[in-house]
NUGU-227754 format. One record per residue (C-alpha): residue in one letter; chain; x, y, z; residue number from 1. Coordinates in steps of 0.02 Angstrom, whole numbers. Layout:
BEGIN
REC aa ch      u      v      w   i
REC  A  A      X      Y      Z NUM
...
END
This chain:
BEGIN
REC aa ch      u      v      w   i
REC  X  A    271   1447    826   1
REC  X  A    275   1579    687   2
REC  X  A    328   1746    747   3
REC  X  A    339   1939    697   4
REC  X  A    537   1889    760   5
REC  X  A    543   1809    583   6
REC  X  A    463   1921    466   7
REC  X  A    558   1950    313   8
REC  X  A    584   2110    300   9
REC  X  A    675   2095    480  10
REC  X  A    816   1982    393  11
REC  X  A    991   2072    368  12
REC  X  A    988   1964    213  13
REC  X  A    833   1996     95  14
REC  X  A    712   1887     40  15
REC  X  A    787   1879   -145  16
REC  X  A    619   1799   -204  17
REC  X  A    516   1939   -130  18
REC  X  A    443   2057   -283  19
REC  X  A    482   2219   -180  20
REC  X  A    658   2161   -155  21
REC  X  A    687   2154   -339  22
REC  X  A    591   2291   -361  23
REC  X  A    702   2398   -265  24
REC  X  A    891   2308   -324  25
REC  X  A    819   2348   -510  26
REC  X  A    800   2543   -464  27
REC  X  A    932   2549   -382  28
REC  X  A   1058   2458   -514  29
REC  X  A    991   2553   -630  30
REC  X  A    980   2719   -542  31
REC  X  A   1185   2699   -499  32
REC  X  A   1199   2662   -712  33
REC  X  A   1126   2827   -738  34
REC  X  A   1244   2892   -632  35
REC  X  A   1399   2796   -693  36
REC  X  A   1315   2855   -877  37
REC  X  A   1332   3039   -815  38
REC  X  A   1491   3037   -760  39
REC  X  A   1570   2943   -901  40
REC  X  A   1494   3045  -1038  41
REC  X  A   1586   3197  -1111  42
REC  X  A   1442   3308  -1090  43
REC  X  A   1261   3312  -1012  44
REC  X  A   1173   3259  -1197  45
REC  X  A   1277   3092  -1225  46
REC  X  A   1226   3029  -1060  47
REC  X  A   1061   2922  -1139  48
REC  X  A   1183   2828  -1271  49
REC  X  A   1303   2765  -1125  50
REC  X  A   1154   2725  -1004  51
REC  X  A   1075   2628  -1171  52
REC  X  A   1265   2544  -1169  53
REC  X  A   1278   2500   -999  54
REC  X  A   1115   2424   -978  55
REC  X  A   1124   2313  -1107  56
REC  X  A   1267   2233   -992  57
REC  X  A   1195   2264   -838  58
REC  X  A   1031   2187   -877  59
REC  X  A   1064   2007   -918  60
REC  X  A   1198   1997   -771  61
REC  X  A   1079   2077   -650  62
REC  X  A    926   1965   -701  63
REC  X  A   1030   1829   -693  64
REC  X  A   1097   1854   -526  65
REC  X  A    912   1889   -458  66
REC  X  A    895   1716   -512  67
REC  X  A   1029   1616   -439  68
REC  X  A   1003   1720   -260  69
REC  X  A    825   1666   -274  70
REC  X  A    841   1484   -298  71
REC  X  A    988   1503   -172  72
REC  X  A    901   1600    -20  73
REC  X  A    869   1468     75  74
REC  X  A   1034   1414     97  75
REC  X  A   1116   1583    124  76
REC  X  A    988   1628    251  77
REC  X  A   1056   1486    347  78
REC  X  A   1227   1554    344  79
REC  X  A   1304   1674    466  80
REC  X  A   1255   1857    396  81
REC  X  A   1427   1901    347  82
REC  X  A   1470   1747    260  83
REC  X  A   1296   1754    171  84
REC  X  A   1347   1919    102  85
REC  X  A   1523   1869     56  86
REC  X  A   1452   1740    -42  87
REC  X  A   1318   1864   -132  88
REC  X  A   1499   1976   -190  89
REC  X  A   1562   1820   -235  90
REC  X  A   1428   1782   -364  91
REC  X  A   1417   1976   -443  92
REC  X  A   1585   1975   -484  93
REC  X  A   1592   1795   -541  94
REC  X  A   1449   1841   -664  95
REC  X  A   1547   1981   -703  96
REC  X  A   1708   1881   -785  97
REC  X  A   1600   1768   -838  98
REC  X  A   1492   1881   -944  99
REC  X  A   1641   1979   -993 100
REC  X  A   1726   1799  -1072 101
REC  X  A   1581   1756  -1167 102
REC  X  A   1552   1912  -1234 103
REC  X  A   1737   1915  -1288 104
REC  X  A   1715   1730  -1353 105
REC  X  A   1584   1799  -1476 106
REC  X  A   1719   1961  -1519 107
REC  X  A   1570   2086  -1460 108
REC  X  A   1703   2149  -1320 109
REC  X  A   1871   2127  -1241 110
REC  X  A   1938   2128  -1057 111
REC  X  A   2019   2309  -1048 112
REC  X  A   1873   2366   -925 113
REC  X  A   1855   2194   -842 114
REC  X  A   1953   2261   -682 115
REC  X  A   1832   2420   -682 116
REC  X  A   1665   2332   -725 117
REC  X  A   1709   2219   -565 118
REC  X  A   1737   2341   -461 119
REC  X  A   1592   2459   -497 120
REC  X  A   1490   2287   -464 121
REC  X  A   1554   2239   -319 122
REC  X  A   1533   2409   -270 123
REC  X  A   1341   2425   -336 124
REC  X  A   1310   2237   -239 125
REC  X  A   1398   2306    -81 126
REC  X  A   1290   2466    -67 127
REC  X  A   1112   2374   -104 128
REC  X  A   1170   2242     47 129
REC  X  A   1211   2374    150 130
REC  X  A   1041   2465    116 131
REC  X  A    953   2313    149 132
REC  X  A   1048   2268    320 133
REC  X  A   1014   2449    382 134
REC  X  A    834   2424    323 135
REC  X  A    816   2277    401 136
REC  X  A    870   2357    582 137
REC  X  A    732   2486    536 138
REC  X  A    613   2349    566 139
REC  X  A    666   2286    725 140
REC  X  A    559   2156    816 141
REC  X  A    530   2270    964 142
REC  X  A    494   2401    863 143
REC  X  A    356   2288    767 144
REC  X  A    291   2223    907 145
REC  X  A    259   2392    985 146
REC  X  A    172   2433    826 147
REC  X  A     60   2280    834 148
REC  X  A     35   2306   1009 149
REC  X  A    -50   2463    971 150
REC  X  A   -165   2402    845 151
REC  X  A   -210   2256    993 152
REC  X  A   -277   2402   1086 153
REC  X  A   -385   2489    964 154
REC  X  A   -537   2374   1024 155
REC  X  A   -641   2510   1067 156
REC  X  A   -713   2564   1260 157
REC  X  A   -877   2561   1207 158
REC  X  A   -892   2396   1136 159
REC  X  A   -838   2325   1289 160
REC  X  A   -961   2432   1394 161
REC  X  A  -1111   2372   1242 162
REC  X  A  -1077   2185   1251 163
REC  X  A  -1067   2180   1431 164
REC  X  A  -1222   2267   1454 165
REC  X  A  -1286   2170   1332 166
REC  X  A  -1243   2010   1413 167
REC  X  A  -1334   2084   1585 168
REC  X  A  -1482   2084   1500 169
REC  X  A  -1473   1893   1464 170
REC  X  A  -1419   1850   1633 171
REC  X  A  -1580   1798   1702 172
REC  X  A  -1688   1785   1561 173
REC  X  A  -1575   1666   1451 174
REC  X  A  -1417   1620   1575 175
REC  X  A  -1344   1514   1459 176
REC  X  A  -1325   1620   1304 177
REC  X  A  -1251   1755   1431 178
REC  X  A  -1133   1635   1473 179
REC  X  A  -1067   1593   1297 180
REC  X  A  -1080   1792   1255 181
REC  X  A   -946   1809   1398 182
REC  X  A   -847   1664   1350 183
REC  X  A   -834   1748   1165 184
REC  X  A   -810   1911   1253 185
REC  X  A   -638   1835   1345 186
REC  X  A   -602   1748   1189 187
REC  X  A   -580   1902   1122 188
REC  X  A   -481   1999   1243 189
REC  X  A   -367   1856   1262 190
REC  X  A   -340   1895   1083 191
REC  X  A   -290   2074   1102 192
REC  X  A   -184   2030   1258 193
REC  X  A    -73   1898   1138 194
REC  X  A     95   1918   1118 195
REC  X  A     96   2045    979 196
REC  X  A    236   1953    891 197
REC  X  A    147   1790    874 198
REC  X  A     59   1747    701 199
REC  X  A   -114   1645    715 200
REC  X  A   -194   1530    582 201
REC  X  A   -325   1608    459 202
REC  X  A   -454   1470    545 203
REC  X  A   -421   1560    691 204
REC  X  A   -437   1733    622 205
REC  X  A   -608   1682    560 206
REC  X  A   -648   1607    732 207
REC  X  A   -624   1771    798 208
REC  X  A   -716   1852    692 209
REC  X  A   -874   1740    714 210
REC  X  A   -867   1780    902 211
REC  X  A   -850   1977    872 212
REC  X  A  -1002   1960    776 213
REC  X  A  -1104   1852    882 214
REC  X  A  -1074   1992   1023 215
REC  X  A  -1131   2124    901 216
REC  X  A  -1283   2034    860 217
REC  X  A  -1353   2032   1056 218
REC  X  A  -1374   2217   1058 219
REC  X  A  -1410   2226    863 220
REC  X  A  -1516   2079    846 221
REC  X  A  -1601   2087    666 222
REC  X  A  -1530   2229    610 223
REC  X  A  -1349   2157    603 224
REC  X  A  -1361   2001    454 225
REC  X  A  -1198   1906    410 226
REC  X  A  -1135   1835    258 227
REC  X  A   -994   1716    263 228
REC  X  A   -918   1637     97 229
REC  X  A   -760   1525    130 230
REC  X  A   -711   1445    -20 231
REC  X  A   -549   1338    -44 232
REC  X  A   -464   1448     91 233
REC  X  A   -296   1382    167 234
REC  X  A   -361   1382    346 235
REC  X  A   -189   1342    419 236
REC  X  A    -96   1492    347 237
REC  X  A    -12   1609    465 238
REC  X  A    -61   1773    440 239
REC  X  A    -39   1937    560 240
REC  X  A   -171   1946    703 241
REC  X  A   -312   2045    726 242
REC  X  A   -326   2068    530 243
REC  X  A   -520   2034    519 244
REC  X  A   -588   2104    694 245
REC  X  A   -549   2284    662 246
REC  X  A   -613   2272    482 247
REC  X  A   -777   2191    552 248
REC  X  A   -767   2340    688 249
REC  X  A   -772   2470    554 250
REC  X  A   -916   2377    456 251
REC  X  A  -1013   2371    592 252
REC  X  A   -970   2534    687 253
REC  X  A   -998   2646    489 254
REC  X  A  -1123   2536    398 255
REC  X  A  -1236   2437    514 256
REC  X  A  -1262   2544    672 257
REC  X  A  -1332   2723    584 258
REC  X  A  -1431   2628    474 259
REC  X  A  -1597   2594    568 260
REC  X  A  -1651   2451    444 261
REC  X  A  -1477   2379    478 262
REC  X  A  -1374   2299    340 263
REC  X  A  -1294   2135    311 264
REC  X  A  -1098   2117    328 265
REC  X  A  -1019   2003    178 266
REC  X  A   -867   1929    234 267
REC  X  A   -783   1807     67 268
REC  X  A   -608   1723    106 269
REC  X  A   -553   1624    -41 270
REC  X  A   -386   1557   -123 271
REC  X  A   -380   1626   -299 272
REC  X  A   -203   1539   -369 273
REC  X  A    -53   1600   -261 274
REC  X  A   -162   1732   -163 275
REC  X  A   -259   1722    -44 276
REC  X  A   -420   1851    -62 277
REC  X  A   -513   1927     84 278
REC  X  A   -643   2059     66 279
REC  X  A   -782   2146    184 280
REC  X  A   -922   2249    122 281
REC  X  A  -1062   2335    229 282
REC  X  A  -1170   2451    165 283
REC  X  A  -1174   2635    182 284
REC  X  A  -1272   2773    248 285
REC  X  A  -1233   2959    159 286
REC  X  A  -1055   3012    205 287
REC  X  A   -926   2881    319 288
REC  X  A   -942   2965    496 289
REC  X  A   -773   2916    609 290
REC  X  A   -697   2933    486 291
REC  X  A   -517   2955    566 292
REC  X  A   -538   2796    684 293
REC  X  A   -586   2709    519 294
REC  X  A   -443   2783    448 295
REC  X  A   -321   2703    584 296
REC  X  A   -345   2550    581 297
REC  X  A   -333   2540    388 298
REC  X  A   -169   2623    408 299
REC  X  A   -123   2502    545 300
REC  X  A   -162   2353    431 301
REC  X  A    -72   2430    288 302
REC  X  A     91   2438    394 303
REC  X  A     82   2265    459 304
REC  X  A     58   2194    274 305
REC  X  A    188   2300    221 306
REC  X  A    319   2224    362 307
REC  X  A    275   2049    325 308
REC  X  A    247   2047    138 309
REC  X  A    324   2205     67 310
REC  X  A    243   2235    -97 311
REC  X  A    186   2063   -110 312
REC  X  A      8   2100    -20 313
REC  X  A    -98   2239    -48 314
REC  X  A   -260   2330     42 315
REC  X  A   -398   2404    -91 316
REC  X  A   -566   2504    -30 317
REC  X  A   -704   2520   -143 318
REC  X  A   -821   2637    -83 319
REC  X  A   -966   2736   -161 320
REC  X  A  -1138   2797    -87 321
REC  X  A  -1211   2661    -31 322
REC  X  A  -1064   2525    -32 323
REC  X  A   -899   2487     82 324
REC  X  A   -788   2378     27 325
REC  X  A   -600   2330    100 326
REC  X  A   -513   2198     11 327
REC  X  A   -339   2112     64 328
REC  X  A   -231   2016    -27 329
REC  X  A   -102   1902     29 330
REC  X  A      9   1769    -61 331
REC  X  A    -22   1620     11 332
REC  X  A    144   1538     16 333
REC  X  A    203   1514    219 334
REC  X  A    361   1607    238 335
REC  X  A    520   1521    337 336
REC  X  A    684   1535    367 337
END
C-alpha cells in the first residue's frame, strides 16, 4: 500500500532526482562559494573575480555529481542511512581528484590546493546531507499525518446536516435513490475517517468526487450542472487523498449556491507528457464570500503537494469576476523506494 510513511521528502537521504533537491544543493554550493570567495579575497571588491574562479570548478563537478546520485538513488536509498551518506562523500571527493588530474593533464592547473579543494568539498557535501537529514525529521510521518488528518476533517457540519435532510425527503417518495444518497454519503465519510497516511488511486479520487456531487445535486437539483473531461488520465496513480472533494466543496459552496440560476462545475483531469493536469472552474458571483474557509483548504492542499512532491507540483488559481479556476499539477511518475 502506498503511504505518507514513504513520502520523499521524509527520507534522511534526498530524492537526488527531485528538481527542488537540486534546486536547493545548487544555492547552497554556490551560496558557501560566495562565501569561500569572500574570505579568500584580499578585499571586499575582488570577491566577484574569485567567485567567477571558483565556479568555473565547482560547476562541472557539482553537475556532474547531481548526475551520478541521480542515476544512483535507487540503490543508495536501499542502503543503511549512514552508509548511503558515506558513499555520497565518497563520490565528491573522488570527483574532486579526478577533476583536479585532468585539469592538470591539460596544464590548466596543478595539485598544490588538491588537499584544500577536498576538504572544503567534503565539507560543503557534509553540511547539505546534514541539512537534508534534519529536514527530513522536520517532516515526520506523525507529524504529516496529523496534518492530513486535519484537512480529513474540514468536511463541513452543514453539508452533512443538507444531504441528510436531503435524503429524508426521498425516503418515502423515491426509497431507493435515498438509499444510494446514503450509501454515497458513508462512502464519503469512510473517506475522511481513512488512515491519513494512506495514498488512494486518482480513479478513486474521481469516484469520490462523483458521489460528493451526486449529494449536492439532491438539494440543488438543476441549478448544480457538471462537466467532467477525463482524457488519457493515469487512473492508477497514487496521489494524496481528499485532493478533489474540498476543491469541489469550494466550487460549489462560492460559485453554485449564491448564484440563483446556478452554474455548471468543469472538472478536466488529463495527462499532458510527464504531468498530470487537474483543474476546477465554477463560476462566480461579485466578490468570493468565505473567503478564509476557501482559503484553508487551498493552503492545506498546497502543504500536502509540497511534502510529497517538493517543487515538482504546483497549485495555480485563476480568478476574475465571473470565473474560478484552481488548477494542480502533478508529475505523474509513481514514487518508491
Amino acid at each position: 500500500m502506498t503511504s505518507i510513511r514513504h513520502f520523499p521528502a521524509s527520507y534522511p537521504l534526498p530524492d537526488w532526482r527531485n528538481f527542488g533537491v537540486m534546486l536547493r544543493v545548487l544555492l547552497g554550493i554556490n551560496a558557501l562559494s560566495v562565501l569561500a570567495a569572500l574570505v579568500q579575497s584580499p578585499d571586499l571588491a575582488g570577491w566577484l573575480p574569485r567567485y567567477i574562479d571558483l565556479a568555473a570548478l565547482v560547476e562541472p563537478l557539482l553537475l556532474l555529481a547531481l548526475g551520478l546520485l541521480a542515476l544512483a538513488r535507487d540503490r543508495l536509498w536501499r542502503l543503511p542511512l549512514r552508509l548511503a551518506q558515506g558513499l555520497v562523500l565518497l563520490l565528491a571527493g573522488a570527483l574532486v581528484h579526478a577533476l583536479f588530474y585532468f585539469a592538470q593533464a591539460l596544464v590548466v592547473s596543478d595539485n598544490q590546493n588538491l588537499g584544500r579543494a577536498t576538504l572544503l568539498t567534503l565539507a560543503a557535501t557534509s553540511i547539505l546531507l546534514i541539512y537534508f537529514e534534519l529536514r527530513a525529521g522536520a517532516f515526520s510521518p506523525a507529524q504529516t499525518e496529523a496534518r492530513l488528518a486535519a484537512l480529513n476533517a474540514r468536511i463541513r457540519p452543514h453539508f452533512l446536516f443538507n444531504s441528510l435532510n436531503a435524503v429524508l425527503s426521498l425516503i418515502r417518495a423515491r426509497p431507493q435513490q435515498a438509499e444510494a444518497a446514503l450509501e454515497s454519503l458513508a462512502e464519503l465519510f469512510r473517506a475522511a475517517m481513512r488512515d491519513p497516511g494512506e495514498l488512494v488511486s486518482l480513479a478513486d479520487e474521481i469516484a469520490l468526487g462523483k458521489q460528493y456531487l451526486d449529494l449536492e445535486r439532491l438539494r440543488l437539483g438543476e441549478r448544480l450542472q457538471v462537466d467532467w473531461t477525463v482524457t488519457d488520465a493515469p487512473l492508477e496513480l497514487p496521489i494524496p487523498p481528499l485532493m478533489l472533494q474540498p476543491l469541489l466543496e469550494n466550487a460549489v459552496y462560492h460559485g453554485i449556491e449564491p448564484a440563483q440560476e446556478g452554474g455548471t462545475v468543469h472538472i478536466g483531469i488529463a495527462q499532458r507528457g510527464d504531468e498530470l493536469r487537474i483543474s476546477i472552474a465554477n463560476p462566480t458571483v461579485g466578490p468570493l464570500k468565505h473567503a478564509t474557509g476557501n482559503h484553508i483548504a487551498l493552503a492545506n492542499i498546497r502543504e500536502r503537494l509540497a511534502l510529497y512532491y517538493d517543487l515538482e507540483a504546483r497549485l495555480e488559481i485563476d480568478a476574475d469576476d465571473d470565473h474560478y479556476e484552481v488548477r494542480i499539477i502533478l508529475p505523474c511518475r509513481q514514487k518508491s523506494r
